[in-house]
C-alpha positions as CSV (number, residue, x, y, z in Angstrom):
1,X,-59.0,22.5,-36.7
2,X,-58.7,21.5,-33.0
3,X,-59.1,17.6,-34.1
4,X,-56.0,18.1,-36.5
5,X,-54.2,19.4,-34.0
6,X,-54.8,16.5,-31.5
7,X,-54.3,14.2,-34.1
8,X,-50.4,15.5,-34.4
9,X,-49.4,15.6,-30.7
10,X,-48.7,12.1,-30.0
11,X,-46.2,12.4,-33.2
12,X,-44.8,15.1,-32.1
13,X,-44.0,13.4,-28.9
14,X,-43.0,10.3,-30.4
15,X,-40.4,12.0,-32.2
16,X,-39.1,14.0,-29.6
17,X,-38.5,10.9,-27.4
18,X,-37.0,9.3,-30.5
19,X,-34.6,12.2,-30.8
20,X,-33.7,11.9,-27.2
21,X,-32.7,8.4,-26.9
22,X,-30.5,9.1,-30.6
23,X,-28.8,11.1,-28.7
24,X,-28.2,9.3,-25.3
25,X,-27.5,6.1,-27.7
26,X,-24.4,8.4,-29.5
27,X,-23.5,9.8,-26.4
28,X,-22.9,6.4,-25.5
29,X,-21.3,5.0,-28.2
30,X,-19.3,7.9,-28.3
31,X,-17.8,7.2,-24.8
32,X,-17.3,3.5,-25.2
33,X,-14.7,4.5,-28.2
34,X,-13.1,7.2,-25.7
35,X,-12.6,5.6,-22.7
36,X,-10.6,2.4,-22.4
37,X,-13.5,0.8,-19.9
38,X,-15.2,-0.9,-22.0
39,X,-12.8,-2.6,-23.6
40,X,-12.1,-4.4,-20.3
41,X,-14.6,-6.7,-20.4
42,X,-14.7,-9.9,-22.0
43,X,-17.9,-11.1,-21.2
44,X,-21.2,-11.5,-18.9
45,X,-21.8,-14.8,-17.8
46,X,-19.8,-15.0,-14.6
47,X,-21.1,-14.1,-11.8
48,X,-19.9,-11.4,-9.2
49,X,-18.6,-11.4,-6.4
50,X,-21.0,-12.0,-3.3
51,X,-19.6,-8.6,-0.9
52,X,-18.9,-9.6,2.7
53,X,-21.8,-7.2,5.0
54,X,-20.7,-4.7,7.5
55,X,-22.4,-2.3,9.0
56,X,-20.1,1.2,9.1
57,X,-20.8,3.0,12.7
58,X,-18.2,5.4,13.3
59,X,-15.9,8.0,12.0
60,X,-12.0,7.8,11.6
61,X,-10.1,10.7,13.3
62,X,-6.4,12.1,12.4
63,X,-4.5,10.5,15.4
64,X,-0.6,9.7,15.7
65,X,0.5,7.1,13.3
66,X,0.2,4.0,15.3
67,X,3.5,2.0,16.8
68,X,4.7,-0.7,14.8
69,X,4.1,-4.4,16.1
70,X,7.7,-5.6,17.6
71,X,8.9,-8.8,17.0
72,X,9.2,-11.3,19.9
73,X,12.5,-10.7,21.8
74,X,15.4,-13.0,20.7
75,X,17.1,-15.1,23.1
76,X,20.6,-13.8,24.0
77,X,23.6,-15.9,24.1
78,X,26.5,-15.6,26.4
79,X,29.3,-14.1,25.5
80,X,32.5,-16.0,25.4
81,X,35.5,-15.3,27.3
82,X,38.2,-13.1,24.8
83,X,41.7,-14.0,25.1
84,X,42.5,-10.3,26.0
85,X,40.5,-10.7,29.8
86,X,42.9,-11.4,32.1
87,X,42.7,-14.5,34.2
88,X,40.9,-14.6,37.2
89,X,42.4,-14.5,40.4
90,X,41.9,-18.0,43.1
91,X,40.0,-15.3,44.8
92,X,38.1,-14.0,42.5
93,X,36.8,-17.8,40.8
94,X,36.6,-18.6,44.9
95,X,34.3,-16.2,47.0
96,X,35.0,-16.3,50.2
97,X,38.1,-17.9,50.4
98,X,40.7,-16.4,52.6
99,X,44.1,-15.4,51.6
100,X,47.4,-16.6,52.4
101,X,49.0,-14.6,55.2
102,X,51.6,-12.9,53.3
103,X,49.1,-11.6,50.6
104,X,47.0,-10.4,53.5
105,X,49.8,-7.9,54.2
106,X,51.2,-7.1,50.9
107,X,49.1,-4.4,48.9
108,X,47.9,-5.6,45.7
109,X,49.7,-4.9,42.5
110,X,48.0,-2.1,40.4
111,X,46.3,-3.9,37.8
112,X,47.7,-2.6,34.1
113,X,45.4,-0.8,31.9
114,X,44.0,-2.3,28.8
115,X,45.9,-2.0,25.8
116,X,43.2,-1.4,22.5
117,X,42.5,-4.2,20.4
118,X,42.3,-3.0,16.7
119,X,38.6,-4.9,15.6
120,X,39.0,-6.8,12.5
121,X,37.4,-5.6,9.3
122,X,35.3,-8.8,9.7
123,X,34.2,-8.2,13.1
124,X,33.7,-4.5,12.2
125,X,31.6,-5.9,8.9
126,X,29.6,-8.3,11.4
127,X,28.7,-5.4,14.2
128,X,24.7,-5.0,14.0
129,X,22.9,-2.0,12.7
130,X,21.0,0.3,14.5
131,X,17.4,-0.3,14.7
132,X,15.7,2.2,12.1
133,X,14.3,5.6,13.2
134,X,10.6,6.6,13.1
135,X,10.4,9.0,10.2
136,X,9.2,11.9,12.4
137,X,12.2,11.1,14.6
138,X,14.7,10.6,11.7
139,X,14.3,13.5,9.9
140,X,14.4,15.6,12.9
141,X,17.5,14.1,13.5
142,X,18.8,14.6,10.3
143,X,17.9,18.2,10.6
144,X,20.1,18.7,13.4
145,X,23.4,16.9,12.0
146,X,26.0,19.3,11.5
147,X,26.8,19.6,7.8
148,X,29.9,17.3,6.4
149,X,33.1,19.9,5.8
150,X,35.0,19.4,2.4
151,X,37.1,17.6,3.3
152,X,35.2,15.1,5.1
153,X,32.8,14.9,2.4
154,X,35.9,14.6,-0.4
155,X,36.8,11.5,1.6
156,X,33.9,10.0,2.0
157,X,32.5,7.7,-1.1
158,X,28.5,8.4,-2.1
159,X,26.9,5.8,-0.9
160,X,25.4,3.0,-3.6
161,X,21.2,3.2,-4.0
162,X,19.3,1.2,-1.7
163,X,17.9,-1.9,-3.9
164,X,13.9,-1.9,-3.9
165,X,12.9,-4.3,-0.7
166,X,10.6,-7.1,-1.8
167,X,7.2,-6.3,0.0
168,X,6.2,-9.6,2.0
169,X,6.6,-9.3,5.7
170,X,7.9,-12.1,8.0
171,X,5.6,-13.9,10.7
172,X,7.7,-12.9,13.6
173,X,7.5,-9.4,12.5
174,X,4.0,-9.6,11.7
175,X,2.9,-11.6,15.1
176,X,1.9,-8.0,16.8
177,X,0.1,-6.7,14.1
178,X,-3.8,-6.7,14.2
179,X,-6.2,-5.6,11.3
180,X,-8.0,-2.7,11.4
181,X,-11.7,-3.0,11.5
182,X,-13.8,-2.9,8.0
183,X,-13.5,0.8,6.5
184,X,-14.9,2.8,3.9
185,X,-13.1,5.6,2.1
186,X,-15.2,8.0,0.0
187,X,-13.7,9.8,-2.7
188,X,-14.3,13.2,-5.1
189,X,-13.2,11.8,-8.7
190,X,-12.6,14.5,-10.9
191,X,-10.2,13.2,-14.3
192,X,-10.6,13.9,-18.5
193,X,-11.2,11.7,-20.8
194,X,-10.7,14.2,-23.7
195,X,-12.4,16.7,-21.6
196,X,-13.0,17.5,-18.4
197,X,-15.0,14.8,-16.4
198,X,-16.3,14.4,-12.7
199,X,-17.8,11.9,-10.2
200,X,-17.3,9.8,-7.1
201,X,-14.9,6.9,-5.8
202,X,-15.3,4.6,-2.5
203,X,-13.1,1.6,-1.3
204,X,-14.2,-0.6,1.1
205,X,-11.7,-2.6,3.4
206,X,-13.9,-5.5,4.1
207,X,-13.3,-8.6,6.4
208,X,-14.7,-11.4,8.5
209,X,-12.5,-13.6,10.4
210,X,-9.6,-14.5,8.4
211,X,-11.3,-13.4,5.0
212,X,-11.2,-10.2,3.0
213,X,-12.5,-8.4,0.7
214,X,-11.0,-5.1,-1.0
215,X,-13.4,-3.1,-3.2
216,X,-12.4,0.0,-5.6
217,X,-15.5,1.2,-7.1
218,X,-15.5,4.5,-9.5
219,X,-18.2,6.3,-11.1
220,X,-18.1,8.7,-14.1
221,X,-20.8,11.1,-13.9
222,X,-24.3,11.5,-11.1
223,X,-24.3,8.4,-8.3
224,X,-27.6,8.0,-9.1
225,X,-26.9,7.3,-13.0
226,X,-23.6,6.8,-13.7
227,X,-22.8,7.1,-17.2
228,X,-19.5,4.8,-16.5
229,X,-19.1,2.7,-13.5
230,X,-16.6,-0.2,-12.6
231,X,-15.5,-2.0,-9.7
232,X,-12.5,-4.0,-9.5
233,X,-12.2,-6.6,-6.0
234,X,-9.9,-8.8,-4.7
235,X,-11.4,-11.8,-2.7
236,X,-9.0,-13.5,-0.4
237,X,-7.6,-14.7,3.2
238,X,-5.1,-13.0,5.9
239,X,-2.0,-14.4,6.6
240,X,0.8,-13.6,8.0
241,X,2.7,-12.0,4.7
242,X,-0.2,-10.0,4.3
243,X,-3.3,-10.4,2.3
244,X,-3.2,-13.3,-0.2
245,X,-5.4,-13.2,-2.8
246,X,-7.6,-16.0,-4.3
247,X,-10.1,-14.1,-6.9
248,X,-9.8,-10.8,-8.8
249,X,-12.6,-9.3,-11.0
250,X,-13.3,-6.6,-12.3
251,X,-17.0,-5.4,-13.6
252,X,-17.7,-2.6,-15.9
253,X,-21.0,-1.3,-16.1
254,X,-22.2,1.3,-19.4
255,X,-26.2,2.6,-20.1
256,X,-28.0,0.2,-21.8
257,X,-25.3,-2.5,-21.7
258,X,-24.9,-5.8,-19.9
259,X,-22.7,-5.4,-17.3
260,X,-19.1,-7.4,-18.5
261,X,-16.7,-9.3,-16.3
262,X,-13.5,-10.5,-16.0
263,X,-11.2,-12.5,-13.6
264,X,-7.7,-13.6,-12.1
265,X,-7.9,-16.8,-9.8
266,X,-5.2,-17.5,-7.5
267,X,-4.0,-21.3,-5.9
268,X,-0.9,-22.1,-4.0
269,X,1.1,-22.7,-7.6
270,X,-0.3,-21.0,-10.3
271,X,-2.7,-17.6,-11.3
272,X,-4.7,-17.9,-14.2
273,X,-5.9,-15.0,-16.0
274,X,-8.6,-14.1,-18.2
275,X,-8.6,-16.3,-21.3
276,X,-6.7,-19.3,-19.4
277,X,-3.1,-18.2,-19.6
278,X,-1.7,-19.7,-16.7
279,X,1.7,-17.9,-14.3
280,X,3.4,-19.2,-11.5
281,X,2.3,-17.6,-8.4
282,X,4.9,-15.2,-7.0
283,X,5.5,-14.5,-3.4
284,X,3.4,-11.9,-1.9
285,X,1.7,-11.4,-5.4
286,X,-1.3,-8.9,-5.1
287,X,-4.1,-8.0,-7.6
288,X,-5.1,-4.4,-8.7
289,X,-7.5,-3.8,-5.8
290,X,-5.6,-5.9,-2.9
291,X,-2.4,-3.6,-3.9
292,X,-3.2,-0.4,-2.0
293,X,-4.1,-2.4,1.6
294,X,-1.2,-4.5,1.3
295,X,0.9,-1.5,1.1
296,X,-0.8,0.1,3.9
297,X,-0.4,-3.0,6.1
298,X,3.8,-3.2,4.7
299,X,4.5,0.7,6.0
300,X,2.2,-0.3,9.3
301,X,4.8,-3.3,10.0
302,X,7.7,-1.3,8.8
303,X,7.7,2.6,9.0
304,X,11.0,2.7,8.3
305,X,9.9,2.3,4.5
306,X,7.8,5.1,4.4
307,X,10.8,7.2,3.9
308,X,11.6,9.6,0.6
309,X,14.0,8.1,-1.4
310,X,13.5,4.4,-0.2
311,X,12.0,1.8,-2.5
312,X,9.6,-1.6,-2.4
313,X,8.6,-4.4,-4.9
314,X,5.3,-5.6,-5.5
315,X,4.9,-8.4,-7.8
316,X,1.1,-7.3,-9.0
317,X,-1.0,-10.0,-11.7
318,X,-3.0,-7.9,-14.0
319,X,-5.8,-9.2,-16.5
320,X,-2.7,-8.6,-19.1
321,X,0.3,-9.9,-16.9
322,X,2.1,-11.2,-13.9
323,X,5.0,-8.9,-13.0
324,X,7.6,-7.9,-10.6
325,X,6.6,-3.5,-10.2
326,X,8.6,-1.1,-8.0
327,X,7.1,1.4,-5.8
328,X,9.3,4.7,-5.0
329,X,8.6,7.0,-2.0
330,X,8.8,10.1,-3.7
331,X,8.2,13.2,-1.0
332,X,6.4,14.3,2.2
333,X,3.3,16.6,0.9
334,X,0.5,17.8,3.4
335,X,-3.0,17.8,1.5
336,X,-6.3,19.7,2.2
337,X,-8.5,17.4,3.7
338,X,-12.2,17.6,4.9
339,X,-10.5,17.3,8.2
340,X,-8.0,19.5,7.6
341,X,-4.0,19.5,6.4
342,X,-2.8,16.0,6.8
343,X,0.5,15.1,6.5
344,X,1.2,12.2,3.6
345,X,3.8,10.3,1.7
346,X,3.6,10.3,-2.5
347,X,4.3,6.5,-3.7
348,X,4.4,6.1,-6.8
349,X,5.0,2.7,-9.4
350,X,8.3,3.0,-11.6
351,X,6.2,2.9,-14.6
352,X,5.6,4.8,-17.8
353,X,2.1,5.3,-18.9
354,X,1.1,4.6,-22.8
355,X,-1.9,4.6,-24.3
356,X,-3.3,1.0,-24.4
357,X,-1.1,0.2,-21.7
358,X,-1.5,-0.9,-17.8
359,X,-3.7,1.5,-15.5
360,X,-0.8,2.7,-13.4
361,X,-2.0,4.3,-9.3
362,X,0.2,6.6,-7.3
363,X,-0.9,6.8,-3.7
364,X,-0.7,9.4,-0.9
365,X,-0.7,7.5,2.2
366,X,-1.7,8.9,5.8
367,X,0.5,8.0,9.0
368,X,-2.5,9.6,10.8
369,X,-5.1,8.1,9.3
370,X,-3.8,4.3,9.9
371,X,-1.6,4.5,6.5
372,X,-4.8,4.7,4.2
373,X,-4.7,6.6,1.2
374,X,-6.1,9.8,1.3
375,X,-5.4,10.5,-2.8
376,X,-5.2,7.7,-5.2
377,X,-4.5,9.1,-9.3
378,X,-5.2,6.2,-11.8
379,X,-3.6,7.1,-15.0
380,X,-4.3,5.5,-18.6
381,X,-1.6,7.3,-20.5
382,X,-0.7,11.6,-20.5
383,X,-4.3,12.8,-20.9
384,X,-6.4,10.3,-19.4
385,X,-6.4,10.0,-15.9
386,X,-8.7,9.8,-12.9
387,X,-7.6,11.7,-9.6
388,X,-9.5,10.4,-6.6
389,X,-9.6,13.1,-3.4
390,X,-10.5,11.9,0.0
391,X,-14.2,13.6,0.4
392,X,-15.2,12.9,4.2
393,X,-13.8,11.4,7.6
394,X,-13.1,7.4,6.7
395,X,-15.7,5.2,8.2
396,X,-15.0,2.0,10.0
397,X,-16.9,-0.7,11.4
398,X,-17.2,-2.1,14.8
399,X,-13.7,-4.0,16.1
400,X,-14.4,-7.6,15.9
């Protein structure tokens, strides 16, 4: 009895392993029909992109948003004379020259007062803006303004929506600005893929001299078996427009698969995408990772954008397409942070969501944390979706 009983223990064993990876092999099937990720990839044999090392030393703290960079003063012209200015006096183009006897003695006529010139509608048209308020300083400003009475506001025409502003930055604006140091931003992921799923996020602001690299990693399930992971990178040099890409990949990675890849390269002329379909490279074009830094370097230049109700343009080349997406500044919310309430701004892309369609990212960006995003929520369509919560103080590299 005891030797039959030995003998049917290793086939017990055998089949309860057999039963177990059944089930991890379903699982995984399973998830691969679910979840768009897989369907990303269109192959293994490129190779990935080698990451830029840093070493991460120190903690980010909430400070006051930072001032933006000025542009070099402009040379100022002198005015001409206007026909209205009355002509000198022989004294007055003279210094020092005496007077005639009999002016000496008589008092001098009172000079008349200006008549008002009526200014032109062109001149009027041609008189320079105001330079823009800070948003804090704007919108206590516009708290204060007494309210318009009825008959001031009957006479007055609404005023025409603002046009979205195309998101590339001029040098001369752009000569004060200096690039934060590398950073890492860690992230709670919690989402559903036809149920309820959690796990963690990072992005890593990477750069070494004049080159960059942006990294958006996400992982479905335990960090130290992911069930899902992929990580999408933009590979690129500074300028002064911002970042300007030169490779995208992305690289999805599924249990007991190969790990797949694909890629966007980017010349002076042309992007190609995955497949060999070839675009014209736009100006300031960004990629699906570079998208979120160049934002955050656009409302560092330019605060003034970071305003509800204003709009920007980012043309954005995706594996699928190359095209021209607007970005609204929907509201002022404060979120609960590891480091407490921190005041952000909701952007989000003027697109609908459908399933099949492009992964679209609304941002909540930090004045006080350098303009990173503190909340980023990738959406497939309706009920798929990732939303990706700032989980700890931002870490950042030495200065270079």
């Amino acid at each position: 009895m005891p030797i039959e009983v030995a003998s049917r223990m290793p086939a017990a064993r055998r089949l309860a392993a057999l039963g177990v990876v059944l089930s991890v092999l379903l699982l995984h099937a399973g998830l691969g029909l679910v979840v768009p990720l897989d369907t990303l990839g269109e192959g293994s044999g490129e190779r990935a992109l080698r990451r830029i090392e840093v070493a991460f030393v120190r903690d980010l703290a909430p400070t006051a948003p930072p001032p933006a960079p000025t542009a070099p003063p402009s040379v100022q012209r002198p005015r001409a004379a206007t026909a209205a200015a009355p002509p000198a006096s022989a004294a007055q183009a003279t210094p020092g020259a005496s007077r005639p006897p009999a002016m000496a003695e008589a008092p001098p006529p009172p000079e008349p007062s200006p008549t008002p010139v009526p200014m032109p509608d062109t001149l009027a048209q041609a008189a320079p803006e105001p330079a823009p308020k800070p948003v804090d300083e704007a919108a206590t400003a516009l708290a204060a303004a007494p309210e318009p009475t009825q008959a001031a506001a009957a006479s007055t025409p609404p005023l025409p929506a603002a046009p979205p502003v195309p998101a590339v930055a001029s040098p001369a604006t752009a000569q004060g600005f200096e690039w934060p140091p590398s950073t890492r931003l860690s992230y709670q992921l919690r989402g559903n893929f036809r149920g309820e799923v959690q796990g963690t996020a990072q992005v890593e602001w990477l750069r070494s001299g004049t080159r960059y690299q942006v990294h958006l990693d996400v992982r479905v399930g335990p960090n130290f078996a992911p069930l899902v992971s992929r990580r999408m990178s933009s590979d690129g040099e500074l300028s002064p427009e911002g970042l300007r890409p030169q490779r995208y990949q992305e690289e999805t990675r599924q249990m007991l698969r190969e790990p797949r890849r694909r890629s966007i390269t980017f010349d002076d002329m042309r992007i190609v995408l995955p497949g060999g379909k070839e675009h014209e490279r736009l100006a300031g074009v960004q990629d699906s990772a570079s998208q979120f830094v160049q934002l955050t370097y656009l409302f560092t230049l330019k605060p003034e954008l970071l305003q509800p109700g204003r709009s920007l343009e980012v043309p954005l080349a995706l594996p699928s397409n190359v095209d021209r997406w607007v970005y609204d500044v929907l509201a002022r919310e404060v979120l609960d942070t590891p480091m407490g309430p921190i005041e952000t701004f909701h952007v989000k892309p003027r697109r609908d969501t459908r399933p099949g369609g492009d992964l679209v990212a609304e941002v909540w960006f930090a004045p006080s944390l350098q303009y990173l995003p503190v909340r980023i929520k990738i959406r497939q369509d309706a009920e798929t979706y990732v939303d990706l919560m700032l989980q700890r103080a931002p870490q950042q590299a030495q200065k270079e």
